[in-house]
Structures are given as structure tokens and as C-alpha cells.
C-alpha positions as CSV (number, residue, x, y, z in Angstrom):
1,X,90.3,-57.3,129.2
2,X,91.4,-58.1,132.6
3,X,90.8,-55.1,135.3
4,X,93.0,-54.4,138.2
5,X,91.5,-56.4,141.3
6,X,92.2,-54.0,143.6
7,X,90.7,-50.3,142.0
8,X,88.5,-51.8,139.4
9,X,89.0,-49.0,137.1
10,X,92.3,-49.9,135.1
11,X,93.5,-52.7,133.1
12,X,95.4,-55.2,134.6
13,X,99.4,-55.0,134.1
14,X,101.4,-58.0,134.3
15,X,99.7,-59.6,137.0
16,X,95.7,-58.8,138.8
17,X,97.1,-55.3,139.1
18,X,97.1,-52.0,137.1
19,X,100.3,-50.1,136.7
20,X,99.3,-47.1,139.2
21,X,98.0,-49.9,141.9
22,X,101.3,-51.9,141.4
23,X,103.5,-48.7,141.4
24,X,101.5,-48.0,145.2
25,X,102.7,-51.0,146.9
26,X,106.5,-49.5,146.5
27,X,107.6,-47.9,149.6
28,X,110.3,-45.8,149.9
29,X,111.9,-45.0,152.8
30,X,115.4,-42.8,153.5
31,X,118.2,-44.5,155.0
32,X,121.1,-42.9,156.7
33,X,122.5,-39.7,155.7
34,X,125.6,-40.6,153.9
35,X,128.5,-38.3,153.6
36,X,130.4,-37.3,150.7
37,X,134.1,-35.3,150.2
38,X,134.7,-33.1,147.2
39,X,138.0,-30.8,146.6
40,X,137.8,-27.1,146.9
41,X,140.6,-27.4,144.2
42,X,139.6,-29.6,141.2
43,X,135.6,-30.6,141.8
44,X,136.3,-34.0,142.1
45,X,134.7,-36.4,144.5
46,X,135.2,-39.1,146.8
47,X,132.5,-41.7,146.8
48,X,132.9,-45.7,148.0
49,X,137.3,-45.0,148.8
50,X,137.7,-43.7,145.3
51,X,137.9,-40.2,143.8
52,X,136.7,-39.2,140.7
53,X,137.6,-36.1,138.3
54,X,135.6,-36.9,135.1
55,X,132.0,-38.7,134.8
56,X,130.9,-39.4,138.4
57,X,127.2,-40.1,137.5
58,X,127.8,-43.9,138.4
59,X,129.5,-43.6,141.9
60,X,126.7,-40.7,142.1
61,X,124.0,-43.5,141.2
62,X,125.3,-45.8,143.7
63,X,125.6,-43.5,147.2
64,X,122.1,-42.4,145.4
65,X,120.5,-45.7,145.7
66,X,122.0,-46.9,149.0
67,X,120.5,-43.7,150.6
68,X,117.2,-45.4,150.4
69,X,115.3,-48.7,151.3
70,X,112.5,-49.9,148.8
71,X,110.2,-51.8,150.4
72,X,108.1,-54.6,147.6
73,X,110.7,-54.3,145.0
74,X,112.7,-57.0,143.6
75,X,115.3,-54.7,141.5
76,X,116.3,-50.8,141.7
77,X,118.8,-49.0,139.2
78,X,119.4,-45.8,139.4
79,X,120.6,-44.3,135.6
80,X,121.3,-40.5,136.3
81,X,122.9,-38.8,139.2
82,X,124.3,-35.3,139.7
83,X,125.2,-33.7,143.2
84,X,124.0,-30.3,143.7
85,X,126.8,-28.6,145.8
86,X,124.4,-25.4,146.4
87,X,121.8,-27.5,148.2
88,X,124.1,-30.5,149.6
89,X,121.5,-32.6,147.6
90,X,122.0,-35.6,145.3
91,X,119.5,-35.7,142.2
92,X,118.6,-39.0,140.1
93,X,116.2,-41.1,138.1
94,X,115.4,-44.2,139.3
95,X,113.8,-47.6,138.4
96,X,112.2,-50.1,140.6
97,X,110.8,-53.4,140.0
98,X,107.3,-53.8,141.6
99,X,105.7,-57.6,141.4
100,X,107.2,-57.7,137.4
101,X,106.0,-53.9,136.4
102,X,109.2,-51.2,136.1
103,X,108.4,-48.1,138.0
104,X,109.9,-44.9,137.5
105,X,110.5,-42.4,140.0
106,X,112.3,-39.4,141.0
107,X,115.1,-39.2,143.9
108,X,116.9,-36.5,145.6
109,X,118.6,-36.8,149.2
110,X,120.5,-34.3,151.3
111,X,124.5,-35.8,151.8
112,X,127.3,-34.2,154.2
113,X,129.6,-33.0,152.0
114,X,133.0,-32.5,153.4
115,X,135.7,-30.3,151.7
116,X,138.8,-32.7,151.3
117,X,141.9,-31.7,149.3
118,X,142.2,-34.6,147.0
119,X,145.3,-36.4,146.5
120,X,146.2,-35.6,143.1
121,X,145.6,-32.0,143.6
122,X,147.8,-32.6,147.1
123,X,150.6,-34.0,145.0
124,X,150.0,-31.2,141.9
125,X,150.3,-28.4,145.1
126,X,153.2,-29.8,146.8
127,X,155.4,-30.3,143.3
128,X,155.0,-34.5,143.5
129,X,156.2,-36.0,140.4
130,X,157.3,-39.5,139.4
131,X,159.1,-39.2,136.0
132,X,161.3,-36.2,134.5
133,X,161.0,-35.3,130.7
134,X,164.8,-33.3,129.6
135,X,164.2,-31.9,126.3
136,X,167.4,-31.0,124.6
137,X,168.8,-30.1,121.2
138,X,171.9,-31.0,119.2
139,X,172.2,-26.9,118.7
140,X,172.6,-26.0,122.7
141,X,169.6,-24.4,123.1
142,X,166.9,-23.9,120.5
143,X,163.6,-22.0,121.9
144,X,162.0,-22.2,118.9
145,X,162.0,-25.2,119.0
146,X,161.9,-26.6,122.3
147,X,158.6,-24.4,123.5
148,X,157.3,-26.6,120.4
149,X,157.8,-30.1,121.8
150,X,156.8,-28.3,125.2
151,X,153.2,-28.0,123.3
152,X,153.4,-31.8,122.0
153,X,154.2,-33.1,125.7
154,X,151.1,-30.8,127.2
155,X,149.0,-32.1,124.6
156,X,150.0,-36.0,125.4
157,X,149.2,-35.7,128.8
158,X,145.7,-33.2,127.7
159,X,144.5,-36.5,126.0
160,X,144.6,-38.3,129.7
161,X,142.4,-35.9,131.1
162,X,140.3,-38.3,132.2
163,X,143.3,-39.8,134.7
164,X,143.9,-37.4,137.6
165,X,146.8,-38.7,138.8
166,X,148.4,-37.2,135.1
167,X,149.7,-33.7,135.1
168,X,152.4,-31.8,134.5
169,X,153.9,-30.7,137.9
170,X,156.7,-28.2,136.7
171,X,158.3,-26.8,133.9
172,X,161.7,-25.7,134.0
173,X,163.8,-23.3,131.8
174,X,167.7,-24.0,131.8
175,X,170.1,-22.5,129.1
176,X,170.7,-26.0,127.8
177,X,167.0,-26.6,127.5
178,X,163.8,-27.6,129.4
179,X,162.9,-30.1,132.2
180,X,159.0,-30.7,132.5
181,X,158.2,-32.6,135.7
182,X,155.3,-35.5,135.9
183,X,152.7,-36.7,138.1
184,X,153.5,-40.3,136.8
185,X,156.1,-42.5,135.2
186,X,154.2,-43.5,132.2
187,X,153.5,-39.8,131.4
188,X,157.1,-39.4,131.0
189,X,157.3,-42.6,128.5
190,X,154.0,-41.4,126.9
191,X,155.4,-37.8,126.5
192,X,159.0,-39.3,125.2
193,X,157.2,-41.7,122.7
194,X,155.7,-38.7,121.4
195,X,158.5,-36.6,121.0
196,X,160.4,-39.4,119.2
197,X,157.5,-39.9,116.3
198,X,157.4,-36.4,115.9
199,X,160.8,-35.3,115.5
200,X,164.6,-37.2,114.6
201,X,166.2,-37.9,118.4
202,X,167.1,-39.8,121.1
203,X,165.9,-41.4,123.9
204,X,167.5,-42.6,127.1
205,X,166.1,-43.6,130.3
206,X,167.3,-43.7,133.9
207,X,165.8,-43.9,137.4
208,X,166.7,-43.6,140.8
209,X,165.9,-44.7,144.3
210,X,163.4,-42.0,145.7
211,X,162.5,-44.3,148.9
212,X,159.8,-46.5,150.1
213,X,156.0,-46.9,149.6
214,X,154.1,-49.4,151.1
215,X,157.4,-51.2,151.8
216,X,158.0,-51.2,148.2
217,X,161.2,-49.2,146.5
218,X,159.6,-46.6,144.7
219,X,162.0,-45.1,141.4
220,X,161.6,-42.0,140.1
221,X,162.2,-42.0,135.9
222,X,164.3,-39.3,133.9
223,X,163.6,-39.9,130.3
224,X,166.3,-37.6,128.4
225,X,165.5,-36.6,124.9
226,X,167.7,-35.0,122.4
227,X,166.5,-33.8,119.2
228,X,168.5,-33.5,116.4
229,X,168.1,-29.8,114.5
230,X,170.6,-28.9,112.2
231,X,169.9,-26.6,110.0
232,X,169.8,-26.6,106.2
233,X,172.7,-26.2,105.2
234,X,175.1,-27.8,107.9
235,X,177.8,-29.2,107.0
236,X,178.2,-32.8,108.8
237,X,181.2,-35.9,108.1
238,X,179.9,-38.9,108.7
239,X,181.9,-42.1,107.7
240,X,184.7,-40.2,106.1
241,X,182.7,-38.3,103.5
242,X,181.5,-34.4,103.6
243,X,177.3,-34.1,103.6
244,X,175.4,-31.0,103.8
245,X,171.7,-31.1,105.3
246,X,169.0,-30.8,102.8
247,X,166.1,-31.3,105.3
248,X,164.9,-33.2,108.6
249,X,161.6,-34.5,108.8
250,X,160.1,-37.1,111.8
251,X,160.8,-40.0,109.8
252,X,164.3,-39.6,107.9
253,X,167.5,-37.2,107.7
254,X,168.0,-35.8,104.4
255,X,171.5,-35.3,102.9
256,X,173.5,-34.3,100.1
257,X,176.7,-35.8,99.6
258,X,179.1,-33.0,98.8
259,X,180.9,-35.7,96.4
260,X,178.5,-36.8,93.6
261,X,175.9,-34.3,94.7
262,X,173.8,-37.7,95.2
263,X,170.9,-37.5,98.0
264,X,170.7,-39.3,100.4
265,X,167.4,-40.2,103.2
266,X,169.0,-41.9,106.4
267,X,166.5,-43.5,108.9
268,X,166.4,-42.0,112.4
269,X,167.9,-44.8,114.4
270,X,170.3,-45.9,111.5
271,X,171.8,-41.7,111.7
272,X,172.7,-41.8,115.4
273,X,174.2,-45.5,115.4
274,X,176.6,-44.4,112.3
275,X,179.5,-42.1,113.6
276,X,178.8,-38.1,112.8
277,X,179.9,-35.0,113.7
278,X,179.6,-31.4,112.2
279,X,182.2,-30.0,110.4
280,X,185.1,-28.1,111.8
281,X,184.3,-25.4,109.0
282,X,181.0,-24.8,108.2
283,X,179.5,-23.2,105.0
284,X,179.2,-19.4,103.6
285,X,175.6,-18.4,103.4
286,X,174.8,-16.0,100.4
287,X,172.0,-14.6,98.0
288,X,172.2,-14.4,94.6
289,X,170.0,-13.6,91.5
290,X,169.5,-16.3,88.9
291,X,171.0,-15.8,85.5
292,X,170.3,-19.0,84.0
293,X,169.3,-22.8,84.3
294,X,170.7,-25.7,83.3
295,X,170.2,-29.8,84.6
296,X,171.4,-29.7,88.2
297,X,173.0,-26.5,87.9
298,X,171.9,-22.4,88.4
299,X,174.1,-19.4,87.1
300,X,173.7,-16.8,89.8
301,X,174.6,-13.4,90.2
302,X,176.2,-12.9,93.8
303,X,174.2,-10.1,95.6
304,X,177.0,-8.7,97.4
305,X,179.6,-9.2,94.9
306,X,177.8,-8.8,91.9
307,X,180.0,-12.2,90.7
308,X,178.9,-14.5,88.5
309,X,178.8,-17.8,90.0
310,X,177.8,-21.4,88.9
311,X,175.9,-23.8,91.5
312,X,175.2,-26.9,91.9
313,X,171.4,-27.3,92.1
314,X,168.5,-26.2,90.6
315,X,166.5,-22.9,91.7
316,X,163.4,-22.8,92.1
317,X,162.9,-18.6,92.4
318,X,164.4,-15.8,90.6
319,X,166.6,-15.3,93.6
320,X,167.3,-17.9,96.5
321,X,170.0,-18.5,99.3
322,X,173.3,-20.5,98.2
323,X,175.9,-22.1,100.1
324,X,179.3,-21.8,99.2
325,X,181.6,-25.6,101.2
326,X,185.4,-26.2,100.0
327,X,185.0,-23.2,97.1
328,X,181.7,-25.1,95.7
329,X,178.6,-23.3,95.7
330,X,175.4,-25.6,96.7
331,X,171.6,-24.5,96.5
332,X,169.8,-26.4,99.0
């Protein structure tokens, strides 16, 4: 065993010194006094011309390690970081490189922090937006509805928490629907996408001339999305036969054809390129109570009426809704 050359007492570490000998020769002396800017609004911090919102142990690390000059050591690094507001004071764990041997040591340093409005928070404040979601529905003016794909768009742009510069700016009520305002363009395409796997509808896109940054045109986008909610039961013509609406799901429309009484599933995009429209004269809703079964047809007793009538379809309860289109009666 090798001793340390310089204390004598302690094995020898990578070179003719000991680890406690090698870890004295680092000095560590502080540098300037760096200054830092964090928002009164969000938290987030400005460090080396960026801001940050989420994680800022790494920008942390850096200002961290440039607060200090190691004398002796080849390499620093700096793994942990956190910034104290109460005290001004930046907190880390650091490792230096001393002649070969890693040496650990704790760091803290006092920083100017400066409270700076951030830009995002600027923009969020002052109603900035780049893109315009319009959520509409084939009925006028569903709330049911709409305040649902309200929740799918706030939980697209939730999932991009980690990007300030998304957010939703404004949300607007109108009796034909809702227009949610964006921080940026793709939130408005992300937010669209969305809405369009979730639920049978359309998409169109414009954008207009908002003015100049950086010499540049800058657009704003207005993605318009309709969203197709008839309810069971409507009565549609679509290429010159009469269906009814059995059910709309994200992925197909559902129909009965009021001719054969054969279903039909109709993809998305093929329904709104084929020509539709609802029928002039829509159909009766009633109750009745079922009397018997047969293969695609249920005797009912009318609730109202107390007539016996003969549907197409099969019931599944003891009493259900029918539809009564051109003096046939439908279960749905």
C-alpha cells in the first residue's frame, strides 16, 4: 500500500495523494454576483436569454457553476440546483475533478433576482393569441355538448404544460356556439385534430394578415369545427332515399334506411362529401309497452293511445321509445 506523500497517514488515491489531501488543493473562489429575473405571475425564470416554466434545475446548474472559479480542477458539473427565492440564494451539488480524483462538494450563492413579467404571462394578460378554435354544431347550439369538446381542447393544450407559450387566452360564449382563443397556431391544429378523432365533423381552416414581426407577415389561424349531432331518431335524405339515425360514434354515422330497414355505417369523411340534408318532416316520438316479439318486429301498446301498434325493430325492455316516419313505426 502506497501512502499519501504529503500527510503520511492515508492511502494513496489515484496518484502520491490521499483523497482528503487531493480534495485540499481545490480552491474555490466566488465570481461575480449574477442576476437572475423570475415572474411574480407564473414562477418561471430567466436564466442565459431563455425563460423557463417547468424543470429549471439545468439552467439553475449552469448560472450555479459560472458563479464560481475552481482553482486545480480539470472538470466541474454541477447535477442539482434549486433557487431559494426567500434567501435570493442558489443551492446545488457539485463535482470537481482534482489531479484524476472526483470531489464532491456543496454550493450555494446569493443572485439578484429581479421581478420581470414574463412574456408568456405578458401575452396570457394582455388577451395575445395566434390561432382561433370555433366550435359549432349541426343543431345551432348544443351546450351539452359543446362545454364537452370545451373540456377535450383544455385537456390538449393541459398535456403541453411543459411549453409556456401554450394556453388558452379566451373563451367565448355566442348563441351559435363557442370561440376559445390560443396562445399559438399549432394549439389551434392540435385542439382541431382532437376534436375531429373524437367526434363526426368538420374542419376548415383560414388565416389572416395580423401584421409584421421581425419584418416577417405574421397570420393569425381560425380553425372552424362543426360537429355533427343529430339525434336518434332524425330523420335525414341523403341521395334520394329517407334514413333515420341509429347512432353517431367518432368513427362512423349509423343509419337505418327507412326502405329495407337495412343498416347502414357511413365513414366520417365519406357522410359530409355525399349530399344530405334533414328532412322537411321529422318523426313522432312515442312510448309504448311491449305486447309481443317477433324477428325484426315488436307489438307495442301505445302509452297515450292505448293502440296497438306493430314496429319495426326489436325491443330490448318491457317498454321503450318508438318513432312513428311516413305512418311506420321504428324502434331505434
Amino acid at each position: 500500500m502506497m501512502l499519501c506523500v504529503n500527510c503520511g497517514a492515508r492511502e494513496a488515491e489515484g496518484g502520491p495523494l490521499c483523497r482528503q489531501c487531493t480534495a485540499a488543493l481545490l480552491v474555490v473562489r466566488e465570481g461575480k454576483k449574477q442576476r437572475i429575473e423570475v415572474c411574480p405571475k407564473c414562477s418561471s425564470i430567466h436564466v442565459g436569454g431563455k425563460w423557463y416554466s417547468a424543470d429549471s434545475t439545468a439552467p439553475l446548474a449552469r448560472l450555479l457553476a459560472s458563479s464560481f472559479h475552481f482553482e486545480n480542477a480539470s472538470h466541474v458539473r454541477v447535477d442539482e440546483a434549486s433557487l431559494d427565492l426567500g434567501s435570493s440564494t442558489i443551492r446545488g451539488r457539485a463535482t470537481a475533478t482534482v489531479k484524476g480524483v472526483d470531489v464532491s462538494l456543496d454550493l450555494e450563492r446569493e443572485v439578484f433576482v429581479a421581478r420581470v413579467s414574463c412574456p408568456v404571462c405578458n401575452r396570457v394578460t394582455g388577451s395575445y393569441y395566434e390561432s382561433i378554435l370555433q366550435i359549432r354544431t349541426y343543431s345551432g347550439s348544443n351546450r351539452k355538448l359543446l362545454e364537452e369538446a370545451l373540456s377535450v381542447v383544455e385537456e390538449t393544450v393541459s398535456a403541453r404544460s411543459s411549453d409556456p407559450s401554450s394556453f388558452i387566452s379566451k373563451v367565448e360564449w355566442l348563441p351559435e356556439g363557442v370561440d376559445i382563443y390560443m396562445g399559438r397556431k399549432n394549439d389551434g391544429q392540435r385542439a382541431a385534430a382532437a376534436l375531429r378523432s373524437r367526434y363526426v365533423s368538420t374542419v376548415r381552416v383560414s388565416k389572416r394578415l395580423a401584421g409584421y414581426r421581425e419584418g416577417r407577415e405574421f397570420h393569425r389561424f381560425t380553425y372552424s369545427v362543426r360537429i355533427l349531432d343529430l339525434s336518434r331518431g332524425t330523420a335525414i335524405n341523403m341521395g334520394g332515399k329517407h334514413y333515420l339515425v341509429s347512432s353517431i360514434s367518432g368513427s362512423a354515422v349509423h343509419l337505418v334506411n327507412t326502405g329495407d330497414w337495412r343498416e347502414e355505417q357511413v365513414a366520417p369523411q365519406e357522410f359530409f362529401t355525399r349530399q344530405w340534408e334533414q328532412s322537411s318532416v321529422q318523426p313522432e316520438r312515442r312510448r309504448g309497452l311491449v305486447l309481443a316479439r317477433r324477428q325484426g318486429e315488436t307489438d307495442l301498446m301505445d302509452m297515450s293511445t292505448y293502440r296497438v301498434v306493430t314496429a319495426r325493430g326489436e325491443a330490448q325492455s318491457d317498454e321503450v321509445e318508438y318513432i312513428v316516419f311516413r305512418e311506420q313505426a321504428y324502434i331505434i
